[in-house]
C-alpha positions as CSV (number, residue, x, y, z in Angstrom):
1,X,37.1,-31.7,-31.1
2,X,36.7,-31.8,-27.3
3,X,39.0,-29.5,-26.9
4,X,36.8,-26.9,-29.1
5,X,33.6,-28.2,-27.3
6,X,35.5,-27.1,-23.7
7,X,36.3,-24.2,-25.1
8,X,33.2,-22.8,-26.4
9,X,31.5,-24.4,-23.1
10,X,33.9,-21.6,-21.2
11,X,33.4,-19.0,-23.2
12,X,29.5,-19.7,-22.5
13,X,30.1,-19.2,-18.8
14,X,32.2,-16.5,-18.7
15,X,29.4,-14.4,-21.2
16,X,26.9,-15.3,-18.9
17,X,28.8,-14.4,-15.6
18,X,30.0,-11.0,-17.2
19,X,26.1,-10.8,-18.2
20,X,25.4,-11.0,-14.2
21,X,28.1,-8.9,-13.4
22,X,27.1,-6.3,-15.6
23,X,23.1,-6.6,-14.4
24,X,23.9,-6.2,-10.8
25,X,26.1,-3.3,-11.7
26,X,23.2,-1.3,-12.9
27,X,21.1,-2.6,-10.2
28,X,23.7,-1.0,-7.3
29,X,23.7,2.3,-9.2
30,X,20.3,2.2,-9.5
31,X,19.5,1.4,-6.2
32,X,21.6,4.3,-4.6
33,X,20.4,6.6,-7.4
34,X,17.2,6.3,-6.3
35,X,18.0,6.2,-2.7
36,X,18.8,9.9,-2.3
37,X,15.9,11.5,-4.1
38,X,13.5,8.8,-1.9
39,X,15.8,10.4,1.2
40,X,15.5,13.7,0.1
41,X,11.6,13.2,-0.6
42,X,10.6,11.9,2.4
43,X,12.5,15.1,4.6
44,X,10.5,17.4,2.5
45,X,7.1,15.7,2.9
46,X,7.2,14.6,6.4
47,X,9.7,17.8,7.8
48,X,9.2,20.5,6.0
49,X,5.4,20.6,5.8
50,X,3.0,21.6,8.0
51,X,0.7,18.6,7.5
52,X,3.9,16.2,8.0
53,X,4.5,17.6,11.2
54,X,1.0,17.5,12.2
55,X,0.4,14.0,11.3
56,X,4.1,12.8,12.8
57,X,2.9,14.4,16.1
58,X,-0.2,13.4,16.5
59,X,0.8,9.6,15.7
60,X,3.6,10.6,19.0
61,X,0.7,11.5,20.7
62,X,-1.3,8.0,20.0
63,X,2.0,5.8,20.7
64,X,0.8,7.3,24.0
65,X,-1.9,4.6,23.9
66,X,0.2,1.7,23.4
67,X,0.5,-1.0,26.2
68,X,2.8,-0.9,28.8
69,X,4.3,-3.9,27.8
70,X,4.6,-2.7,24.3
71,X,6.6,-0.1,25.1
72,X,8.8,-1.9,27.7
73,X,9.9,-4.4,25.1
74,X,10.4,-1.6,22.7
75,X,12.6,0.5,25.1
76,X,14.6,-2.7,26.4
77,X,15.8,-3.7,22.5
78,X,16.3,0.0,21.6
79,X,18.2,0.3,25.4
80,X,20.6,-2.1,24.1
81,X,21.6,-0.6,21.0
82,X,24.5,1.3,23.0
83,X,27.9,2.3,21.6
84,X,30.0,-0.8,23.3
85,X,26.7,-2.9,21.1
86,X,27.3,-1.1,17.8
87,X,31.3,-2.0,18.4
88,X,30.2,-6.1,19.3
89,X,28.3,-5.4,16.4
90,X,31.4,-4.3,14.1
91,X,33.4,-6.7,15.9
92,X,31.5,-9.6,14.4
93,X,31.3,-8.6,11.1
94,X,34.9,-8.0,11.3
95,X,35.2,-12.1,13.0
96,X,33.2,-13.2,9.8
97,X,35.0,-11.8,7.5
98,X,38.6,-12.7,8.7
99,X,38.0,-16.0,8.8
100,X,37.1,-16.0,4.9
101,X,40.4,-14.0,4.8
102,X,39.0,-11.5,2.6
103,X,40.4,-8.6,4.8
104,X,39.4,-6.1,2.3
105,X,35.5,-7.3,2.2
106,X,35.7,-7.0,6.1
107,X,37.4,-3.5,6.3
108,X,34.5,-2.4,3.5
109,X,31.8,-3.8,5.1
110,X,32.6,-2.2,8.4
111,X,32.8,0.9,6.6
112,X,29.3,0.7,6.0
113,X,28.0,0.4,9.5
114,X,30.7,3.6,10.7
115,X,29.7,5.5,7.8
116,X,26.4,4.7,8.0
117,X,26.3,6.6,11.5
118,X,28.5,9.4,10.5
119,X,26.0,10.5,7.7
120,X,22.9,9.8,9.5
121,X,24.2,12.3,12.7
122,X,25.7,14.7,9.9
123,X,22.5,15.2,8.3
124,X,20.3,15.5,11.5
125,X,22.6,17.9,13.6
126,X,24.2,19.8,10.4
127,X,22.6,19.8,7.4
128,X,18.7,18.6,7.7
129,X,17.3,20.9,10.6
130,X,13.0,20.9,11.5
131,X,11.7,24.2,11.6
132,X,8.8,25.0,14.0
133,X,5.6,24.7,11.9
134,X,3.4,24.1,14.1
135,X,2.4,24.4,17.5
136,X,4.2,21.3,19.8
137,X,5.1,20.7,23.3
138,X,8.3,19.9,23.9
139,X,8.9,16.3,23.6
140,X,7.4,16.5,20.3
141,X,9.5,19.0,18.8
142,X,12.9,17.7,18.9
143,X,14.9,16.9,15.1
144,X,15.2,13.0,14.8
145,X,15.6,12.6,11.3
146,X,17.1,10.3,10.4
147,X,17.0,7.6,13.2
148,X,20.4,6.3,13.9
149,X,19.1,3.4,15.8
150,X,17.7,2.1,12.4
151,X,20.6,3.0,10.8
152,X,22.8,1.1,13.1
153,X,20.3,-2.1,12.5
154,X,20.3,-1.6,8.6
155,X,23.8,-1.1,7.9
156,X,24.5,-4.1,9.6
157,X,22.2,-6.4,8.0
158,X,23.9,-5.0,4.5
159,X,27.1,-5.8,6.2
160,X,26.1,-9.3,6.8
161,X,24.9,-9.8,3.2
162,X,28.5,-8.6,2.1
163,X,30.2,-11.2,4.6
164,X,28.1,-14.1,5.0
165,X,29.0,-16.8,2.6
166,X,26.4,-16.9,0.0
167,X,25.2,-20.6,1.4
168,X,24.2,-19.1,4.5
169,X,23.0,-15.7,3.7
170,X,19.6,-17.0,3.9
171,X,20.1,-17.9,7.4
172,X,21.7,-14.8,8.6
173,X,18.9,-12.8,6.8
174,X,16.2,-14.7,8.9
175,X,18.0,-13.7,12.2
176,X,19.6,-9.9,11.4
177,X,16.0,-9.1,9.1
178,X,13.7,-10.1,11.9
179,X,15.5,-7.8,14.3
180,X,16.2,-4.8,12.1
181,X,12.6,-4.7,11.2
182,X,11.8,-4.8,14.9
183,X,14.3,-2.0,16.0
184,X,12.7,0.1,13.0
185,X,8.9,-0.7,14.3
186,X,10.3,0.3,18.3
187,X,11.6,3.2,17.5
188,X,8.1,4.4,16.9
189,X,6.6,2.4,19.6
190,X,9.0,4.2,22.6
191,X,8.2,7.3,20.7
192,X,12.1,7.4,20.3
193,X,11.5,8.7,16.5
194,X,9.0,9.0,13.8
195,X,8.2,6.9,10.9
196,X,10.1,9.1,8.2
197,X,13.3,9.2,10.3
198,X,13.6,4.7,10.2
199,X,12.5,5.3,5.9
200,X,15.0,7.8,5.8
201,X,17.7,5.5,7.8
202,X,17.1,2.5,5.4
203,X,17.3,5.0,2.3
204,X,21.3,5.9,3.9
205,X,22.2,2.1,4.2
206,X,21.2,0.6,0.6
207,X,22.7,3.3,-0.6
208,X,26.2,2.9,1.5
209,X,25.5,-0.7,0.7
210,X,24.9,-0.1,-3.2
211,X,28.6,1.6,-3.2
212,X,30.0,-0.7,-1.1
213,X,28.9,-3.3,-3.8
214,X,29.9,-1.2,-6.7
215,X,33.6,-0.5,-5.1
216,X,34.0,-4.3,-4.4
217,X,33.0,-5.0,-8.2
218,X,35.4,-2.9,-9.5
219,X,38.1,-4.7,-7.7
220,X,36.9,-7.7,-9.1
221,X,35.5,-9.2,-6.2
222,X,32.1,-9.9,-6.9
223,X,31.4,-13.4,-8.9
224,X,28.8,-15.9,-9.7
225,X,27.4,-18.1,-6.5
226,X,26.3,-21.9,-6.9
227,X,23.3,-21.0,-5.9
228,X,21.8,-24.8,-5.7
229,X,18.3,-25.4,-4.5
230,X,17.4,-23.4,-1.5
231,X,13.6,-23.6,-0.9
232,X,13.7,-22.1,2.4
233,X,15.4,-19.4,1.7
234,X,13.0,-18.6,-1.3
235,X,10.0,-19.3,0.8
236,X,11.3,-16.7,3.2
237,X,11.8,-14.0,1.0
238,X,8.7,-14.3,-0.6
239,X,6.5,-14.4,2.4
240,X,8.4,-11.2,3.8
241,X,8.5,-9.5,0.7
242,X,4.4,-10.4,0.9
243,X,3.5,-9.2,4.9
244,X,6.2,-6.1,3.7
245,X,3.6,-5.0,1.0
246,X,0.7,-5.9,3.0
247,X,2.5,-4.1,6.3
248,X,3.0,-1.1,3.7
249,X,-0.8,-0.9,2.1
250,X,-2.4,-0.9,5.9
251,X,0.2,2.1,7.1
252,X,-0.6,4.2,3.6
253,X,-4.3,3.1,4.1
254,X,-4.7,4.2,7.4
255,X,-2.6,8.0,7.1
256,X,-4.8,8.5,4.0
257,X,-7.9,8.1,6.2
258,X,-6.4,9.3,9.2
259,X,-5.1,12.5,7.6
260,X,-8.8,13.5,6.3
261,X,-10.0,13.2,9.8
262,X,-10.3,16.0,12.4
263,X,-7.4,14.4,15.4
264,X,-8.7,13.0,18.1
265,X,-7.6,10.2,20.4
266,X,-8.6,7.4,18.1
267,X,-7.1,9.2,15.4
268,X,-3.9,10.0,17.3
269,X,-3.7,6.1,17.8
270,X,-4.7,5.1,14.1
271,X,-2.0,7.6,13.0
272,X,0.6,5.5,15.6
273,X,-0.4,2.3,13.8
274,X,-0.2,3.8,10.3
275,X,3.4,5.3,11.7
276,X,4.4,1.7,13.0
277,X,3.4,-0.1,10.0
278,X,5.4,2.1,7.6
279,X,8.2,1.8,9.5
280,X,8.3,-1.7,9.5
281,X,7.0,-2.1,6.4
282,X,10.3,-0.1,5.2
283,X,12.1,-1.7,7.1
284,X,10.9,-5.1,5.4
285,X,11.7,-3.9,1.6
286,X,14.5,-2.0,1.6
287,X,16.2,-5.2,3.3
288,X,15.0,-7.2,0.8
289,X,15.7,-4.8,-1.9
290,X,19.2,-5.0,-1.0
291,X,19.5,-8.5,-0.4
292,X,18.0,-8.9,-4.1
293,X,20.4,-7.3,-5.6
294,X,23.0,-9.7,-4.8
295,X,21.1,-12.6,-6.1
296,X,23.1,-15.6,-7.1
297,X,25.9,-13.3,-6.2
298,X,29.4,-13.6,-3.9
299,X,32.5,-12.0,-2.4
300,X,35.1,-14.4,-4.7
């Protein structure tokens, strides 16, 4: 009789963790589904358009206006994201991951970041070029899309989801999320890109991450965490996942206004808010986004 009551008590897990499995399965194809259409979408609205152009310029023109300290601090962390960085970078990830020995995991999730930079300089020097659509000085007319400084923050925040134990993911995602969403809102600030090139960035991570989590899946890797009671964690999600919707209203909010409005230097600046919120704001939800999709989730 206990032995039938074990049994079936087995059986009940193993349903509900191939249940999970099969959830976040669809939620990884999903994800980078949907990712390449949003990609795609954003190029064509914000590169291929004359009103894109003309708004994206105009809000370069306003970051004109930001402090002087603002735009130190922005060109100091941006300054540091250097190759001999992006390879400290890769270098942890691959520490973490050793010492799990899960040398597969480390190998994939190192992928991400290296990819993540071939296809982000692919597209922008080969494949996704900016016509001249309207009339721009030089500074303003140069093809950043997509910014490879926010793909080098984004792909290694979904690097550290796939190689942080699951019991301190929540950690990690307080310290790498708080800087990637910075790098994304700089880039704007030190006029380094434009707001569609960091939401085109964080499109190419979650989806390199979404197949990175699909290919470890198939090899059986992915399993059920003991998730336990982690209240700061959840806290911290939520109120991100909050400011990241509120950060996203006020940028659509003010391009919506700003757009309607005949450009002058207040609307140059409003237009470098709007800019800086978005990216941020993208910044915010795509990490999250990705971060969701391995809930209750682990490398086994």
């Amino acid at each position: 009789m206990e032995a039938a009551v074990a049994r079936a008590a087995d059986e009940a897990v193993l349903n509900r963790d191939s249940a999970a499995l099969v959830r976040a399965r669809w939620r990884w194809i999903a994800v980078a589904f949907l990712s390449t259409p949003f990609l795609v979408g954003i190029y064509i609205l914000a590169v291929r358009t004359t009103t894109g152009q003309r708004l994206e310029n105009a809000a370069l023109r306003g970051a004109d206006q930001a402090s002087p300290g603002e735009v130190s601090t922005a060109d100091t962390a941006l300054d540091h994201i250097t190759l001999y960085s992006l390879a400290g970078a890769i270098v942890v990830i691959g520490v973490i991951g050793l010492l799990r020995r899960k040398f597969k995991l480390t190998v994939i999730a190192v992928s991400v970041i290296v990819l993540g930079q071939v296809v982000t300089q692919g597209l922008k020097r080969f494949v996704l070029p900016r016509p001249d659509l309207v009339d721009a000085a030089a500074g303003y007319a140069h093809n950043s899309f997509p910014s490879g400084h926010t793909t080098i923050a984004m792909t290694v925040l979904v690097a550290v989801i796939l190689v942080v134990p699951f019991r301190l993911r929540g950690l990690a995602m307080f310290v790498v999320m708080s800087w990637a969403v910075g790098i994304g809102a700089y880039t704007v600030t030190a006029k380094w890109h434009r707001a569609s090139d960091t939401l085109g960035a964080d499109a190419i991570a979650i989806t390199l991450g979404s197949l990175a989590a699909l290919v470890l899946l198939r090899r059986g890797m992915v399993c059920r965490a003991d998730k336990g009671v982690w209240l700061l964690r959840s806290m911290y999600a939520v109120l991100f996942g909050v400011f990241g919707l509120i950060t996203l209203v006020l940028g659509l909010v003010l391009l919506v206004v700003s757009a309607q409005q005949v450009l002058d230097e207040t609307v140059e600046y409003n237009l470098f808010l709007a800019s800086n919120s978005l990216a941020a704001a993208g910044s915010m939800l795509f990490g999250l986004l990705y971060w969701w999709t391995w809930r209750d989730l682990e490398v086994r």
